[in-house]
Wavefront OBJ file of the C-alpha trace (Angstrom):
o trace
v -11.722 -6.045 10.245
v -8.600 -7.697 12.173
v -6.009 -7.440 9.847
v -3.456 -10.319 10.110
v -0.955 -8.514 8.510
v 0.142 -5.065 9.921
v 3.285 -5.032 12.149
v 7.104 -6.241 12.195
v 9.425 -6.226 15.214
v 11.657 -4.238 13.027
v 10.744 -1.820 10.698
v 12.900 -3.069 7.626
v 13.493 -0.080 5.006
v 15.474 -2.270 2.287
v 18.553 -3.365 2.365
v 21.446 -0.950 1.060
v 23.597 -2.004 -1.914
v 25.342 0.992 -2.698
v 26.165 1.987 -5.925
v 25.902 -1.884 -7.211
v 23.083 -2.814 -9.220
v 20.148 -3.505 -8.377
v 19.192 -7.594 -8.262
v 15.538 -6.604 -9.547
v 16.988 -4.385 -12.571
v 17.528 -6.456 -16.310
v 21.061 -6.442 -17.588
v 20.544 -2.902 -19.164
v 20.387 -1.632 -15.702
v 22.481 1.960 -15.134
v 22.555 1.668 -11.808
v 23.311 5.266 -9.640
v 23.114 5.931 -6.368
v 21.333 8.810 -4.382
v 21.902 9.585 -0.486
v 19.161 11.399 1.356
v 16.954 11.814 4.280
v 14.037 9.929 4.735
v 11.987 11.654 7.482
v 13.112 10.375 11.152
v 15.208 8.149 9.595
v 18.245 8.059 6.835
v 17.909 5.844 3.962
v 19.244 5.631 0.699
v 16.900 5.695 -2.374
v 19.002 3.082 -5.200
v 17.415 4.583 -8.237
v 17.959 2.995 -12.060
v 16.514 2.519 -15.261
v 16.125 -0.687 -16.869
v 13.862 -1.379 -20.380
v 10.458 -2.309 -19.449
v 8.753 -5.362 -20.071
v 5.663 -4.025 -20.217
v 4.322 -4.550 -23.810
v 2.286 -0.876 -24.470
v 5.165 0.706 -22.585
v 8.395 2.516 -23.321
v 9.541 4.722 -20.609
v 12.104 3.324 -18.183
v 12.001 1.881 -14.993
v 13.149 4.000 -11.861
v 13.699 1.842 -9.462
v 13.451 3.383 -5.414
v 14.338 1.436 -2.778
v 14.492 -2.391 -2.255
v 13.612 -4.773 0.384
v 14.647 -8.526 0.965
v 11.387 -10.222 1.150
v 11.217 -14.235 1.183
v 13.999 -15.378 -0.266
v 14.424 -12.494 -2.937
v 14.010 -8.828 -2.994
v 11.208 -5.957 -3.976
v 11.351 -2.708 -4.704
v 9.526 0.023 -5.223
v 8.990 1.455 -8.623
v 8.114 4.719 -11.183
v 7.696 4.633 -14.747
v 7.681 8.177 -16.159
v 5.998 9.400 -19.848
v 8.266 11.900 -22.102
v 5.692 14.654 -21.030
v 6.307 14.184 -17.315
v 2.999 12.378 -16.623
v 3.344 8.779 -14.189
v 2.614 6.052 -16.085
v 3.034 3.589 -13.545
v 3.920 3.465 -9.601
v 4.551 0.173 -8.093
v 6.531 -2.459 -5.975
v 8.421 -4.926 -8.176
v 9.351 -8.533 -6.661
v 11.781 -11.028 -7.748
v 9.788 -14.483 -8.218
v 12.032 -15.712 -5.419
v 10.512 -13.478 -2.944
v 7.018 -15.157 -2.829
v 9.183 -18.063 -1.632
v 10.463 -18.511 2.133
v 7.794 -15.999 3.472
v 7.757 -15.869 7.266
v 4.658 -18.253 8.688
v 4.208 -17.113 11.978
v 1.456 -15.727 13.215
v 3.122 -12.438 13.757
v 6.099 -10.313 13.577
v 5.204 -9.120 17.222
v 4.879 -5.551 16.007
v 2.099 -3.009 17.425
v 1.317 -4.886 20.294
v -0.944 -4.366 23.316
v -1.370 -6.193 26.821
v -5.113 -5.726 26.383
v -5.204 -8.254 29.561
v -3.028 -6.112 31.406
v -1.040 -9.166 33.180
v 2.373 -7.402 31.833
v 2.856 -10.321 29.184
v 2.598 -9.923 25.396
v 0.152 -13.123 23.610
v 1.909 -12.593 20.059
v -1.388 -14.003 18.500
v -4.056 -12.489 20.996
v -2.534 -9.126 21.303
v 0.049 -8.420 18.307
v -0.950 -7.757 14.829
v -0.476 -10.922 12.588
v 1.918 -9.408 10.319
v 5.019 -8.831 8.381
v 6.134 -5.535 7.162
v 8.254 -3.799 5.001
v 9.072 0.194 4.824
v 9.856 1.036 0.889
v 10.391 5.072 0.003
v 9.083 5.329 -3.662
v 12.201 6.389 -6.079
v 13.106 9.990 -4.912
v 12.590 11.409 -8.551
v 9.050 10.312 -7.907
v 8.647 11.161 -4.286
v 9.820 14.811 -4.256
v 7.629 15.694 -7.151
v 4.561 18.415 -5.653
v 1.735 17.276 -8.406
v 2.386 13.504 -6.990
v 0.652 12.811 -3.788
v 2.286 9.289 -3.420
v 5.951 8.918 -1.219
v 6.039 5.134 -0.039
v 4.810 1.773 0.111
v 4.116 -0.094 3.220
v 4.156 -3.540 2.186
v 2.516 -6.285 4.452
v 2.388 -10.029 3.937
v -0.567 -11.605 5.942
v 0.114 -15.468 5.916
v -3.148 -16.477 7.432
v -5.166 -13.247 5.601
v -7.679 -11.373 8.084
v -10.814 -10.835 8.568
v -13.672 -10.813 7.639
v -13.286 -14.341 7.683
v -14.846 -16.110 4.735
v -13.349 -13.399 2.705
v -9.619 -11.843 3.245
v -8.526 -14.906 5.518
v -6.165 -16.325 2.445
v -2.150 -16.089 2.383
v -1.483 -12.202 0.937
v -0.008 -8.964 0.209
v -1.472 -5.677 0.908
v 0.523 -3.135 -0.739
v -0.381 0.499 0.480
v 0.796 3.597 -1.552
v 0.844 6.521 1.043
v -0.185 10.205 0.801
v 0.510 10.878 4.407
v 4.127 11.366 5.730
v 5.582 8.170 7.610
v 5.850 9.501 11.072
v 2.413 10.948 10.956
v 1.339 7.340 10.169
v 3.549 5.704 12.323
v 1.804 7.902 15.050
v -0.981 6.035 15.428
v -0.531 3.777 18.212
v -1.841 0.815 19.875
v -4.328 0.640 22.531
v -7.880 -0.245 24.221
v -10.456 1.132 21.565
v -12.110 -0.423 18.055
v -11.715 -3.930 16.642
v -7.928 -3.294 15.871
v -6.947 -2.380 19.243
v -5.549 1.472 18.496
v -5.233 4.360 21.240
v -9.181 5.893 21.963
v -8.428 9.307 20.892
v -6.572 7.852 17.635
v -9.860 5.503 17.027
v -12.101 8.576 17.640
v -9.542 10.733 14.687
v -9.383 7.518 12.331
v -13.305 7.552 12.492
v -14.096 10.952 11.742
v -16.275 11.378 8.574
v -14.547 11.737 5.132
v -16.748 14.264 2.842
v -18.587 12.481 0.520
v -17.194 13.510 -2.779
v -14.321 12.203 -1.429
v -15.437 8.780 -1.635
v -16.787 6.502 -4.358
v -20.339 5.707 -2.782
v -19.728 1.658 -2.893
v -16.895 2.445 -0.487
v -18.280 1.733 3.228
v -16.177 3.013 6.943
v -15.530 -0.097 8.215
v -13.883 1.373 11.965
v -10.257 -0.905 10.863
v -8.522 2.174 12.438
v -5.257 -0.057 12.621
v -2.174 0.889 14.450
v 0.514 2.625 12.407
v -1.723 2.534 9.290
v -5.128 3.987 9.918
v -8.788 3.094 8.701
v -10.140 1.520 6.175
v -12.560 1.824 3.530
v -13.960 -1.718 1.980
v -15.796 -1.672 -1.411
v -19.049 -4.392 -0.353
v -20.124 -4.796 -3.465
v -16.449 -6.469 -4.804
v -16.965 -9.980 -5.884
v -15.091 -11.433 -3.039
v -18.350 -10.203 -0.740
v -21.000 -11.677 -3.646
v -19.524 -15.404 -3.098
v -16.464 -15.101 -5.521
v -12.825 -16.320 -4.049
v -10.629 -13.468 -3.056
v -8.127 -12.921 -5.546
v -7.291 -9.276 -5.533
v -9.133 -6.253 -4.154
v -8.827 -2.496 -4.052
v -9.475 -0.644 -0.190
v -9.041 3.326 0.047
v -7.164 4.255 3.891
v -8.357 7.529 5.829
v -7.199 8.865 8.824
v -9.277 12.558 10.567
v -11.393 13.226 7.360
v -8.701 12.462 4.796
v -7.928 9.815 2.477
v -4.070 8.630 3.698
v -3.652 5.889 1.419
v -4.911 3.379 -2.030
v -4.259 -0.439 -1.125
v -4.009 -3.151 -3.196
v -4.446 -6.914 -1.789
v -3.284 -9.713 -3.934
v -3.008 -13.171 -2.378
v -0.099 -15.002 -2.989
v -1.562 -17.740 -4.951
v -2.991 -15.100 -7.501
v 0.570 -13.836 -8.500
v 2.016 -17.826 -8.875
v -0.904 -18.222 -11.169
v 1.583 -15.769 -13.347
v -1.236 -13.256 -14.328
v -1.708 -10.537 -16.464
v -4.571 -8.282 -15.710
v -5.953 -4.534 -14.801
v -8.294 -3.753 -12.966
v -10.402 0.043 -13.275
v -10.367 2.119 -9.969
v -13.495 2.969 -8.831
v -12.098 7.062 -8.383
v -14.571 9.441 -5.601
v -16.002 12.417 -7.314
v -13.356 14.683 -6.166
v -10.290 14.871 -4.727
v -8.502 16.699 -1.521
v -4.914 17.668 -2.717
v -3.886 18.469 -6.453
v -1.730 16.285 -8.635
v -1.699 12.669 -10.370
v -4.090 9.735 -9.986
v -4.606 6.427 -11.019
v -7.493 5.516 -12.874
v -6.501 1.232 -12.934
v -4.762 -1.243 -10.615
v -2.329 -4.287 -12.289
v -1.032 -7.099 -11.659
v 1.523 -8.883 -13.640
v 4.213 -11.259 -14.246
v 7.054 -10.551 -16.600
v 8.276 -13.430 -17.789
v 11.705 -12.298 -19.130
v 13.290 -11.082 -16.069
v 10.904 -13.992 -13.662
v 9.585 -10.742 -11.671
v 6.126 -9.858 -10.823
v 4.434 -6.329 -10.446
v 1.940 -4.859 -8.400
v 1.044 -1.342 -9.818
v -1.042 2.093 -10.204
v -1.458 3.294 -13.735
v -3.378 5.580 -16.204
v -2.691 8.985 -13.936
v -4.684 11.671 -14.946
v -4.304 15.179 -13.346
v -7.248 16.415 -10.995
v -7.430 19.567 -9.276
v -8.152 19.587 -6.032
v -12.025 20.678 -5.003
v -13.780 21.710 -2.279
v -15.110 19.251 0.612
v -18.994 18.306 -0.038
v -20.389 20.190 3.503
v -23.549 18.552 4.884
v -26.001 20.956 2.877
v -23.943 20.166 -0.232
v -24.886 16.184 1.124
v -28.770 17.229 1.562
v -29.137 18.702 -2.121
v -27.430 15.871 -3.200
v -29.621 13.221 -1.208
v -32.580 15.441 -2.656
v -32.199 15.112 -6.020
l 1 2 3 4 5 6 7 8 9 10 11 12 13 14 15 16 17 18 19 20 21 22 23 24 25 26 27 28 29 30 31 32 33 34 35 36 37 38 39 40 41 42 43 44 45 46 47 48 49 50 51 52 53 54 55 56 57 58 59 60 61 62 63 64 65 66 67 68 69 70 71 72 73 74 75 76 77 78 79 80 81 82 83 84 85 86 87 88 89 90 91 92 93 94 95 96 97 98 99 100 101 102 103 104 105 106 107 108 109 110 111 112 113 114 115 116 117 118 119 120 121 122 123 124 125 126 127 128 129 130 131 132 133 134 135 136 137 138 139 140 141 142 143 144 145 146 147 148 149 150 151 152 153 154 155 156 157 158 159 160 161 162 163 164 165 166 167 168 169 170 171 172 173 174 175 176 177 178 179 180 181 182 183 184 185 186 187 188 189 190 191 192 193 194 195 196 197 198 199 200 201 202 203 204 205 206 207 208 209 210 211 212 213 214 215 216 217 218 219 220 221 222 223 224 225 226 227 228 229 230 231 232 233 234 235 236 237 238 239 240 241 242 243 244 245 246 247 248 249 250 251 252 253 254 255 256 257 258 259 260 261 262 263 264 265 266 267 268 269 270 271 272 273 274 275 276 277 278 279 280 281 282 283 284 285 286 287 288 289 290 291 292 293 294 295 296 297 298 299 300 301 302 303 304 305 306 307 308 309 310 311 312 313 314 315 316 317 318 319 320 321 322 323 324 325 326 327 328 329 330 331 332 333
């Protein structure tokens, strides 16, 4: 699965504002600032509330950091219930940054000179992508019972494979469990359909236990560069004949699950939409805290934004890995 959207030439973590308010917050905004570390490198987190326009929701809107994208901005996103429990973890754009995308073929990011001639093909041996860095808000991010910390955001303007399928103009919007250098670890090199480092491919490979998949989710070997591999649900609609629109992947790098993606093509969110989507959740999960149980996608109309969210956490305790005689009495049955 080539992904045409997975590198930059810069990593861009959101441009800094301050203590000034945020562009994406409504006029109700009380905009503070908050300076901290972000792993290897320093960033500052521009956290706010702002009323919601969800309809069924009242908690605020804590805005994390934000990104110029297009020709407007996105940021990353927490809405909080009075009992502590995430109602909502997203990126929010302003309408004007699904304008003025970038169109080449790549941001010349995670390459490798798989000819060895000492030159760099952009489109032969670069990932066809455009990327984004975006730290979730830090009220969100330092919490221990939330396994989510930041959003690698990707636009893909020629999609990727397989072709027939994913090969449309969109987003894929990861939510990561895994800390960003270990991510950023993975390098390019020789090995697997993306082109990673062989001893990376042969980590990004290794078997996940099965309870902590859902059973329509199939190993596909997309160990990508800087990202990791990919799980693809075959049995979505997009794979039975219907046009992509949206889709749900799960990411896993050496037997754990590193990541929940959502695609969304680009003409989906002009079509203004309004949906949900339920997540198809493994039996079990690998660390303790809160997890979505639906994906959305919506635009608000009175502050011209769209969102691309996680929602309905529950709590889940953390359980054992299935072990291969676990996987036989299963089978058995």
């Amino acid at each position: 699965m080539r992904h045409s959207g997975i590198r930059l030439k810069e990593r861009r973590l959101g441009s800094i504002q301050g203590t000034a308010r945020s562009p994406l917050a409504g006029p109700s905004l009380a905009a503070r600032a908050s300076r901290k570390a972000a792993l290897s490198f320093a960033a500052l987190l521009m956290l706010g509330c702002s009323v919601s326009q969800r309809p069924v929701e009242s908690t605020a809107r804590l805005l994390g950091t934000h990104s110029k994208v297009g020709n407007g901005m996105v940021s990353s996103y927490s809405e909080v219930g009075k009992d502590g429990t995430p109602n909502a973890i997203g990126i929010v754009f302003q309408a004007r940054a699904l304008q003025g995308l970038p169109a080449e073929y790549s941001g010349g990011h995670e390459c490798y000179d798989q000819s060895n001639d000492g030159q760099l093909d952009l489109e032969g041996e670069c990932f066809a992508t455009h990327e984004w860095t975006i730290p979730l808000p830090g009220d969100i991010a330092r919490r221990s019972d939330v396994p989510f910390k930041w959003v690698g955001l990707n636009w893909n303007p020629q999609g990727h494979t397989p072709r027939g399928v994913y090969d449309l103009p969109h987003f894929d919007v990861h939510f990561y469990l895994e800390p960003i250098e270990r991510i950023f670890s993975i390098q390019p090199g020789p090995c697997g359909p993306e082109y990673v480092r062989c001893d990376q491919f042969k980590l990004g490979t290794n078997s996940l236990p099965s309870n902590y998949m859902h059973a329509d989710f199939k190993n596909v070997n997309a160990v990508v560069p800087a990202m990791g591999n990919h799980l693809v649900d075959q049995t979505a609609p997009e794979f039975r004949g219907d046009r992509f629109t949206q889709a749900w992947i799960y990411g896993v790098y050496d037997g754990r699950v590193t990541f929940f993606e959502q695609m969304v093509t680009q003409a989906y969110l002009l079509s203004r939409p309004a949906e949900c989507f339920p997540i198809k959740s493994p039996p079990s999960v690998g660390v303790r805290g809160f997890y979505p149980t639906r994906y959305c996608i919506r635009y608000l109309a009175p502050t011209d934004e769209y969102t691309v969210s996680m929602e309905n956490f529950v709590l889940r305790d953390a359980g054992a890995p299935a072990t291969p005689v676990d996987e036989l009495r299963r089978t058995a049955k």
